[in-house]
ZASE-191543 format. One record per atom (N, C-alpha, C): x, y, z; residue in three letters; residue number from 1; atom name. Coordinates in Angstrom, 3 decimals. Layout:
N
        x        y        z resn resi name
        X        Y        Z  ALA  NUM   CA
...
//
This chain:
145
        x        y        z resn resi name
  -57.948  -11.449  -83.104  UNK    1    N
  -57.333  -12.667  -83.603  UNK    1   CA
  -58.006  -13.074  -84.914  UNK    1    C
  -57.211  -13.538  -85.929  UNK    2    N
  -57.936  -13.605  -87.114  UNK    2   CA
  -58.584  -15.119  -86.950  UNK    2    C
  -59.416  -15.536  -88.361  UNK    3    N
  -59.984  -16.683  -88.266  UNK    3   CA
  -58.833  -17.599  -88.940  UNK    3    C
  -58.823  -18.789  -89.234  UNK    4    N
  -58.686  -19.575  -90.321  UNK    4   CA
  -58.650  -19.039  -91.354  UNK    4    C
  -59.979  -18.329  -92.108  UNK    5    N
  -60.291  -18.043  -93.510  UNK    5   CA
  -59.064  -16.970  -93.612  UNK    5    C
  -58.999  -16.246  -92.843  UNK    6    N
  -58.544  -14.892  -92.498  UNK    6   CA
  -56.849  -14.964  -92.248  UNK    6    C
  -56.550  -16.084  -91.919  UNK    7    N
  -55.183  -16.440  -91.702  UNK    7   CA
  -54.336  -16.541  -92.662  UNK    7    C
  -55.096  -17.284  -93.989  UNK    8    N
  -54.791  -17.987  -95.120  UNK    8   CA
  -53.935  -16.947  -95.798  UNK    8    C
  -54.754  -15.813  -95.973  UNK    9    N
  -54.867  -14.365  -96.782  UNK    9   CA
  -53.548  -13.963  -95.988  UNK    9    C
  -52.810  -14.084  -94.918  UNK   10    N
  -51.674  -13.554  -93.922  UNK   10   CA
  -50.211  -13.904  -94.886  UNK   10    C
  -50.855  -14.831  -95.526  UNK   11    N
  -49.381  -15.183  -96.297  UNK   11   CA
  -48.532  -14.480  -97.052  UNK   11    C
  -47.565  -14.911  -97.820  UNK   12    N
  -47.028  -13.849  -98.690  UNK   12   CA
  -47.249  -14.040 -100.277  UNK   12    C
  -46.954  -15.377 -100.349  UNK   13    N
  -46.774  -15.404 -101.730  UNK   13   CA
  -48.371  -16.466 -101.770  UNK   13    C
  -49.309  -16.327 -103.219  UNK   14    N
  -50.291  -17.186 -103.551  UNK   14   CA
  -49.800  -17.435 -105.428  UNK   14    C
  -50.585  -18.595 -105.556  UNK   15    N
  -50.688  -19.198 -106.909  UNK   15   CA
  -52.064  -19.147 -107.368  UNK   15    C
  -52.113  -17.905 -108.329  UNK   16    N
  -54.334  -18.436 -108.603  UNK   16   CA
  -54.468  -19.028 -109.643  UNK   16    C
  -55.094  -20.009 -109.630  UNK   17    N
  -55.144  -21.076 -110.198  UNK   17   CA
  -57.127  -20.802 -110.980  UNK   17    C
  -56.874  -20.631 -112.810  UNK   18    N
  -57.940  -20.262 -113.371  UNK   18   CA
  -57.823  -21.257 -114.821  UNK   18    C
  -58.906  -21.388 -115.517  UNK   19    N
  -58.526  -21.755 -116.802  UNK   19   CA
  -59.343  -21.107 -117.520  UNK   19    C
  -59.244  -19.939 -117.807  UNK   20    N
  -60.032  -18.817 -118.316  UNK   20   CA
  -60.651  -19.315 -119.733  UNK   20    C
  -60.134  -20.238 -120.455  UNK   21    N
  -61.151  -20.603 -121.713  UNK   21   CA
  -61.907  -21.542 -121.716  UNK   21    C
  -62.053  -21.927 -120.044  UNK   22    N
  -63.452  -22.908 -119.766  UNK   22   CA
  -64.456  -21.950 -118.811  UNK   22    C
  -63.333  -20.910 -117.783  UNK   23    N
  -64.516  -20.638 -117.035  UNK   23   CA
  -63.427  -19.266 -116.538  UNK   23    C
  -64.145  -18.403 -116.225  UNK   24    N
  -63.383  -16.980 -115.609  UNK   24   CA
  -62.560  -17.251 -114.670  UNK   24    C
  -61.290  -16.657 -115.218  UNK   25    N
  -59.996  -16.613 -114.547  UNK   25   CA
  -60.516  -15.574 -113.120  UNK   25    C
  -59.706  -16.133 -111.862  UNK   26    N
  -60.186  -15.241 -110.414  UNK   26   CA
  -59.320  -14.154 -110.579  UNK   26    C
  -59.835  -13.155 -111.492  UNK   27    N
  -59.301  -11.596 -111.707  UNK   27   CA
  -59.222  -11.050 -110.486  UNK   27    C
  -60.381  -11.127 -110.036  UNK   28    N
  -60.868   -9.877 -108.391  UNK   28   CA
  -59.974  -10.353 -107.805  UNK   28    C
  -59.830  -11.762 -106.813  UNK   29    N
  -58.723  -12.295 -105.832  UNK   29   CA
  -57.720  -11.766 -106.243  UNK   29    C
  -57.222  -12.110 -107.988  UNK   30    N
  -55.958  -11.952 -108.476  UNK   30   CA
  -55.384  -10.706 -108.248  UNK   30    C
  -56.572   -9.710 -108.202  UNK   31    N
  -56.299   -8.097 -107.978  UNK   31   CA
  -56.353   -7.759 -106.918  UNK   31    C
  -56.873   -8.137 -105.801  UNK   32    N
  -56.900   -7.766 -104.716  UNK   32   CA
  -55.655   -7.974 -103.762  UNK   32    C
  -55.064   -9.396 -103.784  UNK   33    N
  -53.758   -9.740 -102.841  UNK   33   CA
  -52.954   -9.106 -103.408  UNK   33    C
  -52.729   -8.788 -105.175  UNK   34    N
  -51.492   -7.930 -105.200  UNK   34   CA
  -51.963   -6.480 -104.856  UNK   34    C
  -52.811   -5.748 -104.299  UNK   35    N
  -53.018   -4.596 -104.277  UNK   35   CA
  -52.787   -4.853 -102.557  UNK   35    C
  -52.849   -5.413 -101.834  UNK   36    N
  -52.625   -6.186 -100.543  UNK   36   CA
  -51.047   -6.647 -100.221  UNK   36    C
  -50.419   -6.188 -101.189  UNK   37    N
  -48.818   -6.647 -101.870  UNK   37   CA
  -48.529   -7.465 -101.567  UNK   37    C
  -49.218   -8.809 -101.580  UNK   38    N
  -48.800  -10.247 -101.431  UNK   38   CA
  -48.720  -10.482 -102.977  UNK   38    C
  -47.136  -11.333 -102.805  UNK   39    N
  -46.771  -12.122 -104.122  UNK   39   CA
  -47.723  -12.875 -105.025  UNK   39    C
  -47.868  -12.216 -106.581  UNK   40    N
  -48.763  -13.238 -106.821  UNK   40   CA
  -48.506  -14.045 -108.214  UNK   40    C
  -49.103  -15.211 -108.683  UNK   41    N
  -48.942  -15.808 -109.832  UNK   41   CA
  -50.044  -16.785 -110.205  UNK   41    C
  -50.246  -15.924 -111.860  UNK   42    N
  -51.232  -16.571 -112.714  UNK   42   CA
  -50.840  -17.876 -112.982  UNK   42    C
  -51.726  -19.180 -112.518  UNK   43    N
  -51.365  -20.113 -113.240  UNK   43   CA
  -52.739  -20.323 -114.271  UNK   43    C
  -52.392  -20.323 -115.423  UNK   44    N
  -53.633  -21.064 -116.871  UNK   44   CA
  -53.281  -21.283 -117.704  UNK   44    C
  -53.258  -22.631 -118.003  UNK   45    N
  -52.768  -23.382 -119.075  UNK   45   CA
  -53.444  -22.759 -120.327  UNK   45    C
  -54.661  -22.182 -120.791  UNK   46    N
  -55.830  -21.593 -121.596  UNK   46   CA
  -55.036  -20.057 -122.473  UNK   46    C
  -54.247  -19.428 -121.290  UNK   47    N
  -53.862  -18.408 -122.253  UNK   47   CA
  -52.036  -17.353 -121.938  UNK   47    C
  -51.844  -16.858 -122.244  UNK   48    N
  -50.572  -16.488 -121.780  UNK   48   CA
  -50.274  -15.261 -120.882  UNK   48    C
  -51.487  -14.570 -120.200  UNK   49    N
  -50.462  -13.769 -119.496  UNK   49   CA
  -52.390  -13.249 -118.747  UNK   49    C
  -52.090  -12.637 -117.336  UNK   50    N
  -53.464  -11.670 -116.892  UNK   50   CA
  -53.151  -10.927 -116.304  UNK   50    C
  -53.832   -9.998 -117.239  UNK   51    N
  -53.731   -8.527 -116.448  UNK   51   CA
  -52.442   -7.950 -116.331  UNK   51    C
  -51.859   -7.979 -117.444  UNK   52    N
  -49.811   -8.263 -117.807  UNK   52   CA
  -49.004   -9.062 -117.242  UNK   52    C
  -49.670  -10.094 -116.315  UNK   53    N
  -48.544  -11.143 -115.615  UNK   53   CA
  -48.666  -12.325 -116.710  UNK   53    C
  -47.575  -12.371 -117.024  UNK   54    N
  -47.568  -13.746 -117.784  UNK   54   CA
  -47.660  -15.120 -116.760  UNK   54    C
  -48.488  -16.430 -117.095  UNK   55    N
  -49.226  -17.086 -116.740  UNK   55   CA
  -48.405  -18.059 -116.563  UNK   55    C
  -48.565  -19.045 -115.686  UNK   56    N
  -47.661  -20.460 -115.814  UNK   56   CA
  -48.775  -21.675 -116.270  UNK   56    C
  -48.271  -22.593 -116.896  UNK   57    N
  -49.001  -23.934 -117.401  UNK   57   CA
  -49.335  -24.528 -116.206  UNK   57    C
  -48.594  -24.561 -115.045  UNK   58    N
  -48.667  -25.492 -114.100  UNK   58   CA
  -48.137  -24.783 -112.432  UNK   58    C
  -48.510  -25.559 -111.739  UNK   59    N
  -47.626  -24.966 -110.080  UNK   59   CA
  -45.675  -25.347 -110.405  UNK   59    C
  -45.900  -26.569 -110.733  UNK   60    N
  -44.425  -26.950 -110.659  UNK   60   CA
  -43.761  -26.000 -111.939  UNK   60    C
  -44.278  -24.794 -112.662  UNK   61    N
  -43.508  -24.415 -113.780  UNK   61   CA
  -43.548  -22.856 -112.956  UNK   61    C
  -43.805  -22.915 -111.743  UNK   62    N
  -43.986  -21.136 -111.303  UNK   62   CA
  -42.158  -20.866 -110.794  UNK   62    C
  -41.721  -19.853 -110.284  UNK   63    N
  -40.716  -19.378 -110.371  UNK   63   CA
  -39.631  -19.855 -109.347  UNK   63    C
  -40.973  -20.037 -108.388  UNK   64    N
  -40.355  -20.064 -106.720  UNK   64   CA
  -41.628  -21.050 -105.997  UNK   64    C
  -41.810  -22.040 -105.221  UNK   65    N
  -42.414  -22.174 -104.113  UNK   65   CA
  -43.691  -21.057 -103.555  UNK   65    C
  -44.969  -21.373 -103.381  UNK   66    N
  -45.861  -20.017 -102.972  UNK   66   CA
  -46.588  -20.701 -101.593  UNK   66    C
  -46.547  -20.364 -100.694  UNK   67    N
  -47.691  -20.078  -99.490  UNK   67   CA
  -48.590  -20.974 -100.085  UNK   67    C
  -49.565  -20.235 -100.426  UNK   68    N
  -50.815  -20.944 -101.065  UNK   68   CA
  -51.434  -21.265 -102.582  UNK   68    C
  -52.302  -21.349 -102.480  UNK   69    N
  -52.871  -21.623 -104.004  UNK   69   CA
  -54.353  -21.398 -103.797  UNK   69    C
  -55.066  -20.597 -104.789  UNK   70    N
  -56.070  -20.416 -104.509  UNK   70   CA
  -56.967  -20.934 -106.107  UNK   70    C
  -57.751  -22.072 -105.827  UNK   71    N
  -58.292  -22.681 -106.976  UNK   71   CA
  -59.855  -22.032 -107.294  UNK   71    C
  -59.963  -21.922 -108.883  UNK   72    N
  -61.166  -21.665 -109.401  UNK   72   CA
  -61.243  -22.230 -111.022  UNK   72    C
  -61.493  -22.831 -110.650  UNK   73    N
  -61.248  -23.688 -112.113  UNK   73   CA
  -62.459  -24.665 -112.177  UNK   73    C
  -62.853  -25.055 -113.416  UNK   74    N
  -63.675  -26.302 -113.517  UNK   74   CA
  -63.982  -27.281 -112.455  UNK   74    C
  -64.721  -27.679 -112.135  UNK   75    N
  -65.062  -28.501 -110.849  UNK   75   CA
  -64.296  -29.459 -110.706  UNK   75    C
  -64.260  -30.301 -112.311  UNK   76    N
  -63.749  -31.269 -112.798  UNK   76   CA
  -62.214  -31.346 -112.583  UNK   76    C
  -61.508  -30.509 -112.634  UNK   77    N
  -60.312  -29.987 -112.605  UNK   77   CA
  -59.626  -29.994 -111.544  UNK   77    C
  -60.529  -29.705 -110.266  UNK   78    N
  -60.202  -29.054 -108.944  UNK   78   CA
  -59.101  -30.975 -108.136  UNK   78    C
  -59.979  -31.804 -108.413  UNK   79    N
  -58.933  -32.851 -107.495  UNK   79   CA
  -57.444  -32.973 -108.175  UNK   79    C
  -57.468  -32.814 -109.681  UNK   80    N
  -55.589  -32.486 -110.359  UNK   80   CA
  -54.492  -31.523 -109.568  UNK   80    C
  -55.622  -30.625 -109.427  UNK   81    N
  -54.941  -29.285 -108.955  UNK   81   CA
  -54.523  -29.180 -107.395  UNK   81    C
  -55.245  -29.708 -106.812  UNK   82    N
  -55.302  -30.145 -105.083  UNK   82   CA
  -53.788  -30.875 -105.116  UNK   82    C
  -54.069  -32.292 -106.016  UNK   83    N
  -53.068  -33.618 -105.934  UNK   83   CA
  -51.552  -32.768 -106.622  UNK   83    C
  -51.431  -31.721 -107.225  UNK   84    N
  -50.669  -31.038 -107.748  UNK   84   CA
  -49.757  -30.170 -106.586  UNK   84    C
  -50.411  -29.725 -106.085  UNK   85    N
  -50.682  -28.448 -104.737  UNK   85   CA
  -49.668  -30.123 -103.600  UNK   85    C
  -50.305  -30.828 -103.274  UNK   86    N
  -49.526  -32.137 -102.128  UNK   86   CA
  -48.850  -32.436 -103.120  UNK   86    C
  -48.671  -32.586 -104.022  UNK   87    N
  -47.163  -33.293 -104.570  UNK   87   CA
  -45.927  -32.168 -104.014  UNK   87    C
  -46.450  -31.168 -104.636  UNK   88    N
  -45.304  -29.924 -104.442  UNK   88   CA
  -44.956  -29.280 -103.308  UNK   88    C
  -45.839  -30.127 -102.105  UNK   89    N
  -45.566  -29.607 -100.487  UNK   89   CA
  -45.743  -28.354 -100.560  UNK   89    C
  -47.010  -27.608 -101.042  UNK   90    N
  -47.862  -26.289 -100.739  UNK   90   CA
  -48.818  -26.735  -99.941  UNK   90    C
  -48.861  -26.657  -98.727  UNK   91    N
  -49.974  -26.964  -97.961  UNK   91   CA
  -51.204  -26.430  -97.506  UNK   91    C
  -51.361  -25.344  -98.286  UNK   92    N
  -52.297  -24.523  -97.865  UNK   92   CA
  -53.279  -24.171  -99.142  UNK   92    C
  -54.800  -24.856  -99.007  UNK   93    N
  -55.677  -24.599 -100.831  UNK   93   CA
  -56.920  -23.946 -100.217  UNK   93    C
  -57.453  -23.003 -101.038  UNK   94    N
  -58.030  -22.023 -100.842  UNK   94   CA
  -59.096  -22.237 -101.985  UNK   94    C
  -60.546  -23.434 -102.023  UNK   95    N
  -61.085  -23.745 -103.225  UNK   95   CA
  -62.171  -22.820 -103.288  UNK   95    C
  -62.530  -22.054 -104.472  UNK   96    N
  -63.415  -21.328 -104.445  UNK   96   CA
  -64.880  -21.752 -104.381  UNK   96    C
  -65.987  -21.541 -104.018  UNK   97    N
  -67.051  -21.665 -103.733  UNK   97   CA
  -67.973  -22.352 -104.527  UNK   97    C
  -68.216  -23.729 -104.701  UNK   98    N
  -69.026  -24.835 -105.999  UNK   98   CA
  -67.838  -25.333 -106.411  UNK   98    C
  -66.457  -25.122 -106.161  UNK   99    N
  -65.728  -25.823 -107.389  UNK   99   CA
  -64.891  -27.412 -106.217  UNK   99    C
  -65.310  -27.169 -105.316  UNK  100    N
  -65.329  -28.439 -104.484  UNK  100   CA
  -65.767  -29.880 -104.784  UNK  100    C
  -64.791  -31.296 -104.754  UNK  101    N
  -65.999  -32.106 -105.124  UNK  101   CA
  -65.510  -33.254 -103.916  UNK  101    C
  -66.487  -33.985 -103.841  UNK  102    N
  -65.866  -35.080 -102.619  UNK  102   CA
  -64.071  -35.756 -102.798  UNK  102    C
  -64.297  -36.142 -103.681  UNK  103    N
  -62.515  -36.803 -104.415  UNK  103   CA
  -61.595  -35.688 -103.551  UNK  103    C
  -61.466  -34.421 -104.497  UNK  104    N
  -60.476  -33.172 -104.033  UNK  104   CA
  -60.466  -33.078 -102.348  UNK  104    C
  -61.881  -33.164 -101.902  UNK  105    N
  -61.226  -32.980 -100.487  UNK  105   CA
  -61.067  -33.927  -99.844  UNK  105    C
  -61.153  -35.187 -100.492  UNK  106    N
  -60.694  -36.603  -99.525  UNK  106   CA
  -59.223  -36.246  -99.602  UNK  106    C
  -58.880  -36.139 -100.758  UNK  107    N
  -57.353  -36.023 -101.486  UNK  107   CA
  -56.525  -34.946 -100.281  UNK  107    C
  -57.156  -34.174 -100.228  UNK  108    N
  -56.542  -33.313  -99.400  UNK  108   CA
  -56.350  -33.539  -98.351  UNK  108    C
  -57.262  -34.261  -97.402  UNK  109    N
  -56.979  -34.527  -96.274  UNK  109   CA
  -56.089  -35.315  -96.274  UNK  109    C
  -56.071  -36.663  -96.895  UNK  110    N
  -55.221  -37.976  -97.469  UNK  110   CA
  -53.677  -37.460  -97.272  UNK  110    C
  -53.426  -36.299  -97.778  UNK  111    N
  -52.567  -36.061  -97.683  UNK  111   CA
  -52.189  -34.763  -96.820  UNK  111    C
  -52.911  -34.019  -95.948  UNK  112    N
  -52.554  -33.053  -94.682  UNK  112   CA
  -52.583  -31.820  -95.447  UNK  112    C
  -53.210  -31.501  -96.181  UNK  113    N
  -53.816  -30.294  -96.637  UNK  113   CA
  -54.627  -29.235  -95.812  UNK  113    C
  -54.153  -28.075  -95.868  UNK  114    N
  -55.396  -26.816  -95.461  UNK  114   CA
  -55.964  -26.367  -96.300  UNK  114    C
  -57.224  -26.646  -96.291  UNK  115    N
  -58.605  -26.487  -97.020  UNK  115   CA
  -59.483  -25.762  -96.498  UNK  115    C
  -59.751  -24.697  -97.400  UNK  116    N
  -60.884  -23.534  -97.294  UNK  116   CA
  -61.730  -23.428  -98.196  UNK  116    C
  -63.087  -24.070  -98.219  UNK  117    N
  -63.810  -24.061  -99.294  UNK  117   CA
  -65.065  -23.301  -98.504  UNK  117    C
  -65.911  -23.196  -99.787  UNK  118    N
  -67.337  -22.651 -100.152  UNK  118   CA
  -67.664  -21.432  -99.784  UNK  118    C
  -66.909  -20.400  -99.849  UNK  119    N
  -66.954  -18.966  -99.796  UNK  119   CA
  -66.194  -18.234 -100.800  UNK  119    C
  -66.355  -16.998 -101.059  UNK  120    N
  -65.668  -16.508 -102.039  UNK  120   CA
  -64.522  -15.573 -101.223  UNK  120    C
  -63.474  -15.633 -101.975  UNK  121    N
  -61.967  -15.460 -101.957  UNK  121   CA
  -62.354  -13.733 -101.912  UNK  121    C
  -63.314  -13.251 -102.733  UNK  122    N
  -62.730  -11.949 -102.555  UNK  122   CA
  -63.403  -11.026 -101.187  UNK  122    C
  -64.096  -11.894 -100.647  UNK  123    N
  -64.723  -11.133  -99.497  UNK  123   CA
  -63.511  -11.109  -98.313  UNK  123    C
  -62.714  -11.942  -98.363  UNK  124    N
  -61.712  -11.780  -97.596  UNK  124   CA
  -60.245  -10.950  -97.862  UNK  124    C
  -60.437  -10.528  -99.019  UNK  125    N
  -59.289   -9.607  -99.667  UNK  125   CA
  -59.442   -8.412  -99.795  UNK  125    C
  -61.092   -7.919 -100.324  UNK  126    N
  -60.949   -6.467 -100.695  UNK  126   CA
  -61.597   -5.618  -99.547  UNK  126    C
  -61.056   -4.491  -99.755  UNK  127    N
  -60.813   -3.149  -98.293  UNK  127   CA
  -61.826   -2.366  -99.257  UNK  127    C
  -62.908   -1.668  -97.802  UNK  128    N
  -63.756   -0.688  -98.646  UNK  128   CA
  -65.082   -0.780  -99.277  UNK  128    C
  -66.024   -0.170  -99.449  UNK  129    N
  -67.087   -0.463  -99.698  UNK  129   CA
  -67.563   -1.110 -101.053  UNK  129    C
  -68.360   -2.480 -100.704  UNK  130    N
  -68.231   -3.262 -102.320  UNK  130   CA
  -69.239   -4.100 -102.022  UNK  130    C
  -70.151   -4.997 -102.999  UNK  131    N
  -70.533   -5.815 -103.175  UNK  131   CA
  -70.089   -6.734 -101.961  UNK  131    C
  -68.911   -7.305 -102.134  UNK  132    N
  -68.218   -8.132 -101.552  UNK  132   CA
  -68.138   -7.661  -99.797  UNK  132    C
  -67.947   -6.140  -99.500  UNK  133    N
  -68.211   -5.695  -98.310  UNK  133   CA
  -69.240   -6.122  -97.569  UNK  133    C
  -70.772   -6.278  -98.455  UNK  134    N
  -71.650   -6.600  -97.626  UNK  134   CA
  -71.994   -7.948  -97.456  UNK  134    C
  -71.533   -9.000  -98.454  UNK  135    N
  -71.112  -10.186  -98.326  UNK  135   CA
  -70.617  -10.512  -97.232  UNK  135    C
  -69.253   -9.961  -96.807  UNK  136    N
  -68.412  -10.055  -95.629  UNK  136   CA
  -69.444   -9.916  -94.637  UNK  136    C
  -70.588   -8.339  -94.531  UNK  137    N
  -70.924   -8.516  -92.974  UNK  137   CA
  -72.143   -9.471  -92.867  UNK  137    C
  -73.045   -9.549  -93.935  UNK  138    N
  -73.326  -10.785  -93.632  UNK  138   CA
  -73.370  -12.024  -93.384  UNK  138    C
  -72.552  -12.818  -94.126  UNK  139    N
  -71.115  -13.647  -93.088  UNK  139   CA
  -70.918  -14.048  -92.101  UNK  139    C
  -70.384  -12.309  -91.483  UNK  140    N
  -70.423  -12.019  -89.998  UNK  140   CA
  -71.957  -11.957  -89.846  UNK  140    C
  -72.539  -11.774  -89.992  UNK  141    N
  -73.771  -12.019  -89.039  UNK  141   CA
  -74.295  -13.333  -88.737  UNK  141    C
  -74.252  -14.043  -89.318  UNK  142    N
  -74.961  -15.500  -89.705  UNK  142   CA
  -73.465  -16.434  -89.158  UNK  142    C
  -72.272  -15.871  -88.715  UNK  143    N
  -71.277  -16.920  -88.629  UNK  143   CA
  -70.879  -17.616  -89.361  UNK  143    C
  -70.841  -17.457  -90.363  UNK  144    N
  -70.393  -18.474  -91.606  UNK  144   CA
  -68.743  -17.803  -92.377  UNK  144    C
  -68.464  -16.616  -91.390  UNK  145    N
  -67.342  -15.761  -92.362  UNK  145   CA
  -66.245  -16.413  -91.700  UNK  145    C
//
């Protein structure tokens, strides 16, 4: 039976949410769910396209409705993007690890949000031996995965 963390990743379609000319766009996640062939889409207002997907300014400018959203962006940034995510009835946010701040996850709850913070996104995506592999089993060892 999967976990929570592990559930999230079950979806089909995600939104990764980066602003690459303040802080690194989530390439790895970004590469991993589509190699996982879950639907995916760059949102960054900062530049026009990653890794040949052209980028959206915003959630409400993406094509279609997505499952989730997975945030890594400026700390500062993160409660817009949450309150963005409940406006648009995506209920499911996936905040990457430090970019959490009290506001964003009051916000979220406030409004019936699924929230997965303070771990990294790609330990739950990539297959195979990696950095991130041994991340995962330690994790699992300590219970925190």
């Amino acid at each position: 039976m999967a976990g929570e963390k592990e559930a999230f990743w079950e979806q089909g379609s995600f939104a990764f949410v980066g602003h690459k000319e303040a802080k690194a766009f989530p390439t790895l996640s970004y590469s991993e769910a589509r190699k996982r062939g879950k639907k995916v889409f760059a949102v960054d207002p900062s530049v026009d396209e990653i890794e040949g997907d052209p980028t959206y300014e915003d959630l409400s400018a993406l094509p279609e409705k997505v499952d989730g959203v997975v945030l890594e962006v400026p700390k500062e940034e993160t409660e817009g993007w949450v309150r963005q995510a409940a406006d648009l009835g995506i209920g499911r946010v996936w905040i990457h690890m430090g970019r959490d701040t009290p506001e964003a996850l009051a916000l979220a709850r406030d409004k019936g949000l699924e929230v997965h913070k303070g771990t990294c996104a790609v330990m739950y995506l990539s297959q195979g031996f990696s950095v991130h592999a041994i991340h995962k089993a330690v994790a699992k060892l300590t219970r925190s995965y």
